[in-house]
C-alpha positions in Angstrom: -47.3 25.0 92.2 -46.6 28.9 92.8 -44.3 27.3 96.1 -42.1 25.3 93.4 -42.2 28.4 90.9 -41.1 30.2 93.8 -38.1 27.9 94.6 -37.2 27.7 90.9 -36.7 30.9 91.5 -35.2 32.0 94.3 -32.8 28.9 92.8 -32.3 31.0 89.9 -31.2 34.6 91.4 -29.3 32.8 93.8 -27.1 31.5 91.3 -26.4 34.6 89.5 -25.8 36.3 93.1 -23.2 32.8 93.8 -21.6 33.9 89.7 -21.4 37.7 90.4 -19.8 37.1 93.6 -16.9 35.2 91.9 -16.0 38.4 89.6 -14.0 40.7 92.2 -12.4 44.1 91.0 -8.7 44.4 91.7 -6.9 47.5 92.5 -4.3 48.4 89.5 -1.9 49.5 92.6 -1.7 45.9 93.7 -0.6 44.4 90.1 3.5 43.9 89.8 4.7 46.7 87.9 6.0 45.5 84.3 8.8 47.7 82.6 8.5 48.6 79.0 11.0 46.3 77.0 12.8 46.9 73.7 11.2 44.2 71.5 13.8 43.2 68.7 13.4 40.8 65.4 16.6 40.6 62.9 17.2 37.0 61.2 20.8 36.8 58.9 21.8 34.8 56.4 24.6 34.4 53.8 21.3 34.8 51.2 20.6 38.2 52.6 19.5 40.5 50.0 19.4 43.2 52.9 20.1 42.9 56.5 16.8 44.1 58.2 16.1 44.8 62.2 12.4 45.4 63.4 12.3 47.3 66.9 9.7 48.5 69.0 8.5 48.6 72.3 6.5 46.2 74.5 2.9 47.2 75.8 2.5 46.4 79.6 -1.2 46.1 80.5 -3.0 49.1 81.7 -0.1 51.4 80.8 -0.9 54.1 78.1 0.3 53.2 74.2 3.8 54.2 73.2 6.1 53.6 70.7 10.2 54.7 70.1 10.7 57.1 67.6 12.6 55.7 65.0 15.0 58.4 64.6 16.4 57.8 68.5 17.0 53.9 67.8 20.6 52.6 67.3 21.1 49.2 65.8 24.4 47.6 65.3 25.7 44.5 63.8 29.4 43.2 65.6 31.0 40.5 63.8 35.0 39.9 65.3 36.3 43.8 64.6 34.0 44.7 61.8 30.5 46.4 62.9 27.8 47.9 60.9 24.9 50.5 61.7 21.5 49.8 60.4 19.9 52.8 59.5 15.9 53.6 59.5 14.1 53.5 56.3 11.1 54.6 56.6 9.4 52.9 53.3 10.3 49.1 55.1 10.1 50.6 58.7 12.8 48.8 59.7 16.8 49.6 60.1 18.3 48.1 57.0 21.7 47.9 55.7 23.7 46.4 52.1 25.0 43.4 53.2 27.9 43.5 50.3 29.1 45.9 52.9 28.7 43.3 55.4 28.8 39.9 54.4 27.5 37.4 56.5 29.1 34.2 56.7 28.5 30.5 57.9 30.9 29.4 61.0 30.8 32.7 62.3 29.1 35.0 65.6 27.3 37.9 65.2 26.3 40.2 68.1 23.4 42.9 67.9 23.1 45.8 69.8 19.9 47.9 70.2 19.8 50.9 72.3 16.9 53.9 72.2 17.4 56.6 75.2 17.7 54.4 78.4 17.1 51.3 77.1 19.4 48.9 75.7 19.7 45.4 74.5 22.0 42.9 73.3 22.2 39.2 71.6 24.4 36.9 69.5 23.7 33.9 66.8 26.1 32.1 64.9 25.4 31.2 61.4 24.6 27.1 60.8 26.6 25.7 57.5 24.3 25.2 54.1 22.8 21.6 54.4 22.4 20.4 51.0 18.7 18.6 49.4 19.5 15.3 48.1 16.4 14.9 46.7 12.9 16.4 45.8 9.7 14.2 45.6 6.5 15.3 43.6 3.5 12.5 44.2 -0.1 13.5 43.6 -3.3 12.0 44.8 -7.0 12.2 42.7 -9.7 13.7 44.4 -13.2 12.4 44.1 -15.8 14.8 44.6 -18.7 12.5 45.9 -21.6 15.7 45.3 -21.6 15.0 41.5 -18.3 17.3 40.7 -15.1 15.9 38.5 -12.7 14.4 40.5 -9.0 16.5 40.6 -5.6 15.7 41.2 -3.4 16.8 44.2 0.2 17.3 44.3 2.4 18.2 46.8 6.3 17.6 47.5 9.1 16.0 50.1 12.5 16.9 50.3 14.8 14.7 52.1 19.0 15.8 53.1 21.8 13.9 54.9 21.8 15.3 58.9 25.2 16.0 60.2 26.2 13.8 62.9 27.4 14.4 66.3 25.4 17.7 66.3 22.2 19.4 67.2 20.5 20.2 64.2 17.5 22.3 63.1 15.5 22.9 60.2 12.7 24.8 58.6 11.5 23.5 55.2 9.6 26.1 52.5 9.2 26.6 49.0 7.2 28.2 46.3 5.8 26.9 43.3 6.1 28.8 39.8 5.1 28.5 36.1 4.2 30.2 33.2 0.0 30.2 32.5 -2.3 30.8 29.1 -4.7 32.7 30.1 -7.8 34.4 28.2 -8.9 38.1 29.0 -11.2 40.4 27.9 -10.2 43.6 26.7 -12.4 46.8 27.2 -12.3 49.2 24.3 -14.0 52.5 24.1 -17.3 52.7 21.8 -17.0 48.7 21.3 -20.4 47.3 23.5 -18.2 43.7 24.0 -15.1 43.5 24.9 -12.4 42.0 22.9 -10.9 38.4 24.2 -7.3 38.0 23.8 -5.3 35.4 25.4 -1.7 35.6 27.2 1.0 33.6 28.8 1.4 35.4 32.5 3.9 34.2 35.0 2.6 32.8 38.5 3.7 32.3 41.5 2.8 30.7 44.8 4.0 28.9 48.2 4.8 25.6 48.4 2.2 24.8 51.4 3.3 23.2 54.8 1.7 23.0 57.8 2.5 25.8 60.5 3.6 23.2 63.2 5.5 20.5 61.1 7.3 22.7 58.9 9.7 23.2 61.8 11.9 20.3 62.4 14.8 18.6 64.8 17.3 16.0 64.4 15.4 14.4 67.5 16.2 10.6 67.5 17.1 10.8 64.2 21.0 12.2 64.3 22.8 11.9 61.3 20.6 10.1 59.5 18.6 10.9 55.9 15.8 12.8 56.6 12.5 13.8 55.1 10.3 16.5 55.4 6.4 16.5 55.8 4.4 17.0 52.6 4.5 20.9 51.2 1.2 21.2 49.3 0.8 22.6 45.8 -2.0 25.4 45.4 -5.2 24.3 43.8 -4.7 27.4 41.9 -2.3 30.4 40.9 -2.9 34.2 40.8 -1.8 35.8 38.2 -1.4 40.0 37.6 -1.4 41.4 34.0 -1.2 44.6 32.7 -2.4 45.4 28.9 -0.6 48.5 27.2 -3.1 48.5 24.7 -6.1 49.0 27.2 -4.3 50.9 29.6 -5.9 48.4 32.3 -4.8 45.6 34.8 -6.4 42.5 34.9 -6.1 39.4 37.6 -7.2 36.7 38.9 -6.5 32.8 39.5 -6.9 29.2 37.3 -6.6 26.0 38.0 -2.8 24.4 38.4 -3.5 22.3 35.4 -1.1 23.6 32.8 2.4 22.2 32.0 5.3 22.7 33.1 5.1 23.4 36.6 8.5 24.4 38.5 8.4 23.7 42.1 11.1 25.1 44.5 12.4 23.6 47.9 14.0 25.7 50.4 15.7 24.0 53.6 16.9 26.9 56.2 19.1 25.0 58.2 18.5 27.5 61.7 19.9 27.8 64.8 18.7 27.2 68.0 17.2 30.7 68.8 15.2 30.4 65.5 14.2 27.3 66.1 12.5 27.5 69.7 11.1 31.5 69.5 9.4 29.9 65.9 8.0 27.2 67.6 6.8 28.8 70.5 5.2 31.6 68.8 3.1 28.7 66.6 2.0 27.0 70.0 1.2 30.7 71.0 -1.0 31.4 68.0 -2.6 28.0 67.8 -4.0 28.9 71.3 -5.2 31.9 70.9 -8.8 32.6 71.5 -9.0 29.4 73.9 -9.7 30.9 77.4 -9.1 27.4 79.3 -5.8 27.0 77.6 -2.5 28.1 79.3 -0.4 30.8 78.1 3.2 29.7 76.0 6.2 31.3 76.9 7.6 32.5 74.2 11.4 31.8 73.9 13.7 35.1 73.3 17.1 35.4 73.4 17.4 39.3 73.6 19.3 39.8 76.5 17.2 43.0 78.2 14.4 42.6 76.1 12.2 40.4 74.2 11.8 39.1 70.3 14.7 36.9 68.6 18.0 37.2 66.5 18.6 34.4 64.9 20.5 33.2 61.7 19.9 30.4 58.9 21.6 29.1 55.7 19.4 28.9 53.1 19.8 25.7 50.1 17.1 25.8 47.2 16.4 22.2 45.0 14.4 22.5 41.7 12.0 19.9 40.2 9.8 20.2 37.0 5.8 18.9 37.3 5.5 17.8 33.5 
């Protein structure tokens, strides 16, 4: 018996010693060197309420944490012989400009140019055409709660639009859901034990729910032809924000989507290609991450020099009412 205890283990440490040996130190001298990149994110569309460039600088791995000073970045928009420089503001943290002093239009090309000290990048887009929604479909499922609960309803919403034919298309579907709520309060009053209950109509809003992956979609073998999108799911419940001049206080909190009406808002972004494939990649990045036995994704950039995306979509909004 104390031989096989001994066997068990010698057994034992000489696994760990076999593991150990399989973890091997490497010199950082022997790594490729990575250069710092300029990493750049500016989407346009005709919709812009502001043109907007994020820009900072990559992070190679054992190199010490830097960043660009704002100040020292240049960003400009090209379109044809018309340019624009976006300036830093500081409260977005981004280089913004008024786009009603530079409209941007569908059927056209758009270059960016980024430089900070030595470092420069470039890229182009051209802005797709609006795609139009034909049609908006609200269904809605009931819910049976099989612990002993009441059962609810579940709604969600398809959209569905003509594809343009003899052309690459892509898409990205959203949407948000709003409405106008009762809700009852309670009102804190100074030298009154209870507070007083008081009920208001508050306006809500939330997003239309689609999944992460399906959300962006292809004309893939099915070129001009009517296409729908995957469900968008309505929220269970809406927040809501209220402030009481009487009280002086702010109250919040969510209900149940049960009141009537209900508006719900498609969106289809018709997107270019560069939108499409850095948007996609990234989601395969991020649905990944965490799993060690999973292999990296590349994610797709079209900065010329540097890494991130400039891309451009055309936005087209559909309304239906959930009476």
């Amino acid at each position: 018996m104390r031989f096989l205890l001994f066997l068990l283990l010698a057994g034992s440490i000489a696994s760990l010693t076999a593991c150990e040996s399989l973890i091997n130190e490497v010199d950082p001298d022997r790594l490729p060197k990575v250069e710092r990149k300029l990493a750049v994110q500016c989407y346009i569309s005709p919709q812009d309420t502001l043109l907007l460039a994020t820009v900072s600088l990559s992070q190679p791995v054992l190199e010490p944490r830097a960043s660009a000073l704002a100040s020292e970045i240049k960003v400009v928009l090209t379109e044809g012989n018309r340019s624009i420089e976006l300036k830093f503001d500081p409260k977005q943290y981004a280089h913004v400009a008024d786009p009603r002093l530079f409209p941007i239009e569908a059927g056209k090309t758009y270059q960016l140019a980024v430089q900070w000290r030595d470092l420069s990048v470039t890229a182009s887009c051209t802005v797709p055409k609006a795609i139009p929604i034909t049609s908006i479909k609200l269904d809605s499922t009931r819910e049976t709660n099989f612990w002993g609960g009441s059962s609810r309803w579940l709604y969600d919403a398809r959209l569905t639009w003509e594809d343009p034919a003899d052309q690459t298309n892509y898409y990205r579907v959203a949407g948000e859901v709003r409405a106008n709520q009762w809700v009852t309060l309670n009102r804190f009053v100074a030298g009154q034990s209870r507070p007083d209950t008081f009920r208001r109509q508050v306006f809500m809003q939330a997003p239309l729910y689609f999944d992460a992956v399906n959300q962006h979609i292809s004309d893939l073998n099915q070129n001009g032809q009517s296409i729908t999108s995957p469900k968008g799911n309505l929220p269970n419940y809406l927040n809501y924000s209220y402030f009481d001049s009487l009280s002086n206080g702010s109250y919040g909190g969510n209900i149940p989507l049960t009141q009537r009406p209900i508006l719900v808002s498609s969106m289809l972004l018709h997107v270019d290609k560069n939108y499409y494939d850095y948007h996609r990649t990234l989601q395969q990045q991020n649905d990944i991450e965490g799993n060690p036995f999973a292999e990296p994704v590349l994610i797709s950039t079209n900065i010329r020099g540097g890494l991130g995306c400039f891309a451009a979509y055309n936005r087209s909004t559909k309304t239906a009412t959930l009476n």
